[in-house]
N, C-alpha and C positions, 0 to 999 in steps of 0.2 A: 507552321508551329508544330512543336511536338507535340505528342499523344502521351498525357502522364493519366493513369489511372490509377488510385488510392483506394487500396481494400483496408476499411477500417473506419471509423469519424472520431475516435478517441481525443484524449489528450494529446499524445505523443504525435500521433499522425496532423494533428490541429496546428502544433508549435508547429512542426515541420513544414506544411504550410504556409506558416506566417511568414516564417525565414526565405523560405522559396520567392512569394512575392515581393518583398522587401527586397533583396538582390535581385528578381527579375521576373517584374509582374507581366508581359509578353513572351517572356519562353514558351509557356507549357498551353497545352490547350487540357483541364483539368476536369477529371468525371471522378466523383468522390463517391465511391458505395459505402452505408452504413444499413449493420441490418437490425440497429431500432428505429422507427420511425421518426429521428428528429435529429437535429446534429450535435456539434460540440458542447458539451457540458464540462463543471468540474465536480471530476465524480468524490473527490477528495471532501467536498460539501454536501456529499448526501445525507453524513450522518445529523449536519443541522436543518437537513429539511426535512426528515427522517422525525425528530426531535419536537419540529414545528417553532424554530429561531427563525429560520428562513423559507422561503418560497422557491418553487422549482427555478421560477423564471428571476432571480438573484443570481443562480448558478449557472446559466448560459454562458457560455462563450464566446461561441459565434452564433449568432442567429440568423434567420431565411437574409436580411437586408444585407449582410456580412458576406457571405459567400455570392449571393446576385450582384453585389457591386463588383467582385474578381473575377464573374463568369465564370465560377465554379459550376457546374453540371451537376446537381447534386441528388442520390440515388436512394433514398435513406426509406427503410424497410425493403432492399432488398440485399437479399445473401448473396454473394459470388457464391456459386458451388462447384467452380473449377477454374481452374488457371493451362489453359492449352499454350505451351510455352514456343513449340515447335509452330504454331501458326500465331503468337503471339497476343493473344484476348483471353478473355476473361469472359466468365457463361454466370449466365444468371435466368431468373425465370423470364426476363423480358428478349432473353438471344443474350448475343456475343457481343463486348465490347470490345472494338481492338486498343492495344499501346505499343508503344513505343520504352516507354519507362514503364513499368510498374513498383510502386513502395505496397510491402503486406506488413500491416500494420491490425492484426488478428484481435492483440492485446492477451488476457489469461479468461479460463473461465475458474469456477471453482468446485473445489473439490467436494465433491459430494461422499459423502461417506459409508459404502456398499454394506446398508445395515436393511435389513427383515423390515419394511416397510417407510419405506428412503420413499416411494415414488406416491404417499400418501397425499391426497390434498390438505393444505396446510402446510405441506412441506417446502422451505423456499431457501434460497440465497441471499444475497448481500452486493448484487452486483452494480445496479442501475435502478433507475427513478421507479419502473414499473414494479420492483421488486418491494422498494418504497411504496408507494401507492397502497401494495395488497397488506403490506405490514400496518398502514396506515388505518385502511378499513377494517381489519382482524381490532386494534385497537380500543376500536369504539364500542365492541361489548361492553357488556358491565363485568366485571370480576374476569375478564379475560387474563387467560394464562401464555406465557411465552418460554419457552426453553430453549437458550443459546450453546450449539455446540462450539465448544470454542471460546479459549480464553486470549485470546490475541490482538490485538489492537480494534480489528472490526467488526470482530464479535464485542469486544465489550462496549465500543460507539455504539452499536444495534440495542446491549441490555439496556444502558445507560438511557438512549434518547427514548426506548419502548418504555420503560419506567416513566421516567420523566409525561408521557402519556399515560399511565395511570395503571399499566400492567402489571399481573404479576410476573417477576422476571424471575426466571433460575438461569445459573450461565455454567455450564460442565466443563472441566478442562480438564482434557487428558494427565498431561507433565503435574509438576509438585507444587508450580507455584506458577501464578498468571502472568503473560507477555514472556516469557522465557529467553526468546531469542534478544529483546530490550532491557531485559530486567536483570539482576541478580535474586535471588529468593531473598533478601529484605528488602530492597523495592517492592518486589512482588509481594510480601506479605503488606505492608504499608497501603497499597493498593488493592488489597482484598479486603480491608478493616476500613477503607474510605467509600468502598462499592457497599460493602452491607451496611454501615451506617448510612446508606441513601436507600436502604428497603430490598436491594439486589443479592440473590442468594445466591453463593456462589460453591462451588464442589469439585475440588481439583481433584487428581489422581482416581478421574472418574471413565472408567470404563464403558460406555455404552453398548449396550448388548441390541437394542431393538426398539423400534418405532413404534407406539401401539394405537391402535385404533382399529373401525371398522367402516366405513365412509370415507371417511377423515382421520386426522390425528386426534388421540386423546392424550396420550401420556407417552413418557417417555423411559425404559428399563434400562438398568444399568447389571453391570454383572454382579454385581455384591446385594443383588433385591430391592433394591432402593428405584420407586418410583416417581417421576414428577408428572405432573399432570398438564397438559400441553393444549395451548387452542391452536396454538402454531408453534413451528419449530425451525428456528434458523443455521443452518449448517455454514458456521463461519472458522472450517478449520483448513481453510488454507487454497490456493489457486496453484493452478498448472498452465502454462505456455501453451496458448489456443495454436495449434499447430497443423490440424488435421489437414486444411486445403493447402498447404506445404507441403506435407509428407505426401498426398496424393499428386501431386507439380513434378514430384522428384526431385525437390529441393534437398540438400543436404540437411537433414534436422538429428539433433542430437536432444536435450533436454526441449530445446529450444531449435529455432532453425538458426543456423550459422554463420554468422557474420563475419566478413574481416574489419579493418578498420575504418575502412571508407561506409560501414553498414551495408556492402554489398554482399548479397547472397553468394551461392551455387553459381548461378545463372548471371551474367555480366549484368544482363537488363532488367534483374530485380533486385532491388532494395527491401530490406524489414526494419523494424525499430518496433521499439516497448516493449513490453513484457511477455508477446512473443517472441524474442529472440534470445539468442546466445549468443557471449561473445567474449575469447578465450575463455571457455568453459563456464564461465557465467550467467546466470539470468537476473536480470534487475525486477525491480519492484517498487521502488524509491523513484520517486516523482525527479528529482535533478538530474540522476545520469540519464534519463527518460530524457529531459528535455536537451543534454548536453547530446545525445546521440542527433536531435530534430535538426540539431545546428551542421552534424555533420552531414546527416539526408540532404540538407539544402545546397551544402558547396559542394557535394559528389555528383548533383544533378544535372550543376551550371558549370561542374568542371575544374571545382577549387581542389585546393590542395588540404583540407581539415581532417583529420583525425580522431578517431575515438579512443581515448586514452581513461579510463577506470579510477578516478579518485575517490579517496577515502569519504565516507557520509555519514552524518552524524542523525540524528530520529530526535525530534523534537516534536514530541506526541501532548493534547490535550483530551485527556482524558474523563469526562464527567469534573469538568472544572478543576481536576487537579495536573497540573505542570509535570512533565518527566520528560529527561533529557536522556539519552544514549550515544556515545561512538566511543568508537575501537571496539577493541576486544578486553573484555569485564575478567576472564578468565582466570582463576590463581595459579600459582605456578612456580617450583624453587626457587627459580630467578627472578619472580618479581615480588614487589613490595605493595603495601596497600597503605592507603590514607583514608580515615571513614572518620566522619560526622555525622551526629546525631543529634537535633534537637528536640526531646521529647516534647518539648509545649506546642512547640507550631509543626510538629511532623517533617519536622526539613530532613533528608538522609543525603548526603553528597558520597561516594567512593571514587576515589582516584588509585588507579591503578598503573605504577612505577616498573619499570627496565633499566636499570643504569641510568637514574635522576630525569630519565623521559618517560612524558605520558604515552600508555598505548590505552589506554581505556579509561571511560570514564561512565558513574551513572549518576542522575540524579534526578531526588523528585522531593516537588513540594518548591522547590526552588531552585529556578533555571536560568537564571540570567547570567551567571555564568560560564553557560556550555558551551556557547563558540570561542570563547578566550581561551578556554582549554583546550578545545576541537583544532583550535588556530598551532597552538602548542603540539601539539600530538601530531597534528599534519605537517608542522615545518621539522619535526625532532628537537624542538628547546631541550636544554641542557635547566633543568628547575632546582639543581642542588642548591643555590645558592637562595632559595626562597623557599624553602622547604617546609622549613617551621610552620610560614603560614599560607601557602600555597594554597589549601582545599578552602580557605575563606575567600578567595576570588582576587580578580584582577585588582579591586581597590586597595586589600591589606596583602596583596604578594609582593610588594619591594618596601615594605616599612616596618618598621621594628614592632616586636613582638604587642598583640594585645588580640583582647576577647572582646570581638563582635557581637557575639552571642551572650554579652552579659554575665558568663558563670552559666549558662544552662546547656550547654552542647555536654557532648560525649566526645571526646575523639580521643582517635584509636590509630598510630600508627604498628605496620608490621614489616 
């Protein structure tokens, strides 16, 4: 049998797995290193167990019985701290494991942000259960305080579910208006007047100057003087491509380490996948091209012929119980046209954004049932002139004659 060793126990590395034994559970003889102490989880579910909706063990994946029925070898709290590619193993504190294949599957860590007392206790991430856990115990103060850096999807799951636990939450976000990269700034405002009507203060085009405390954190300084006062502080403004035991391999890394199509590295005889990798100049982060790569790890191993080819993805986020939908590109633009709804009673905002009677973008929140009908549109290029009039009221009233769904209470605004 061959010798496959997996640096990583992630999602990505998990699918790929599954796929691998499913086409051929006798090829590989498999040693799986993870350097938390436990295996597959979905990390996608932290923020309901974060929240306390769910339980850790909800969110498993694969557990101990899962991996012992495939004679998986499984390594889990400990690090590879090098990849010796010229004698073909992998070093860890326990020695050398040799392969034959290796997949580096790193994943991202995240970005911490190089402020005047960043390395404070209290000061934490957003990455995995344990990070959970201490947010969990911080919690249970009385009158405990929380400052989120970071307005973007899991910085505000963190305000949202620490609230939801009884905290006081402030959430700082640099840009003008929250989830920026998802949102357009009426989304984004929509979404900052449904966080503070749940007790969440929120402070965009917020500078952070410095971390304060003397022990621990206490507060937190912004440059304009403005203090919040902080039991802990969660720095959720963004991830970068865990790369380092790559760049040190001599792997070819660019953002990301480098992929061609088949997700092979530099090196014939290593594979990457997730959100460590790059591929034609891209790095993912989006859970489906993640797992659409795991499909090509498994028929590159056993010698298929699959491909990784970059399809359009759309963000269908819940957000502290409210619905928003994203894909394409939101953008305005000479050449393009817009279609917006608004209905002030129930908060629905829908924009559809037009090129030549096709959708390239679409946002919407409050009501998203239909963003893949649109999503579907936009991915094939439909031609929508012919349904125009009532296009942004959805699949059901897009091929029939003129009427108001919304009873007389919408706004809409073609441009």
């Amino acid at each position: 049998m061959e010798r496959l060793v997996v640096i990583g126990a992630g999602m990505a590395s998990g699918r790929a797995l599954e796929h691998l034994l499913e086409a051929a559970p006798d090829r590989f003889e498999i040693t799986l290193f993870g350097a938390e102490p436990r295996g597959n989880y979905n990390r996608l579910m932290l923020s309901p167990v974060l929240s306390g909706e769910k339980d850790f063990a909800e969110i498993i994946t694969h557990d101990a019985a899962w991996y012992a029925g495939h004679g998986i070898q499984t390594r889990f709290g400990e690090t590879v701290t090098a990849i010796d590619r010229k004698r073909k193993v992998v070093v860890s504190k326990a020695g050398e494991t040799p392969y034959d294949k290796l997949i580096v599957a790193t994943g991202s860590a995240p970005f911490i942000i190089p402020l005047p007392g960043k390395d404070l206790p209290g000061v934490m991430a957003f990455r995995d259960i344990d990070d959970v856990n201490r947010m969990v115990d911080a919690s249970r103060a009385p009158g405990a305080k929380a400052v989120v850096i970071g307005g973007g999807l899991l910085g505000l799951e963190a305000a949202a579910a620490l609230r939801r636990r009884g905290m006081e939450v402030v959430v700082l976000h640099l840009m003008g208006h929250l989830m920026e990269r998802q949102l357009d700034p009426a989304a984004g405002g929509l979404l900052q007047e449904e966080l503070e009507a749940r007790g969440i203060r929120v402070h965009c085009k917020a500078q952070t100057k410095a971390i304060l405390g003397n022990n621990r954190v206490e507060a937190v300084a912004l440059d304009d003087g403005t203090t919040y006062g902080a039991d802990i502080v969660i720095m959720a403004a963004g991830i970068r491509p865990e790369t380092r035991i790559a760049v040190a391999a001599g792997l070819h890394v660019e953002r990301g380490i480098v992929v061609d199509d088949q997700m092979v590295t530099s090196d014939r005889d290593i594979l990457a996948l997730g959100e460590c990798v790059e591929h034609e100049s891209i790095v993912y982060g989006l859970v489906a091209p993640l797992y659409d790569q795991a499909k090509v790890v498994a028929q590159t191993l056993i010698g298929g012929d699959a491909v990784f080819r970059p399809v359009p993805t759309a963000t269908q986020l819940k957000v502290t119980g409210v619905s928003v939908y994203s894909a394409g590109d939101f953008a305005s633009a000479d050449d393009r046209s817009e279609i917006v709804l608004r209905d002030t009673d129930t908060g629905v905002y829908k924009r559809l954004v037009l090129k030549d009677d096709r959708i390239v973008g679409a946002v919407l929140y409050g009501e998203t049932g239909d963003g893949p009908w649109f999503f579907d549109m936009l991915r094939q290029g439909t031609d929508t002139g012919a349904m125009r009039d009532m296009l942004i009221f959805g699949e059901a009233y897009g091929e029939v004659p003129a009427l108001d769904p919304y009873g007389g209470r919408c706004s809409l605004a073609a441009q």
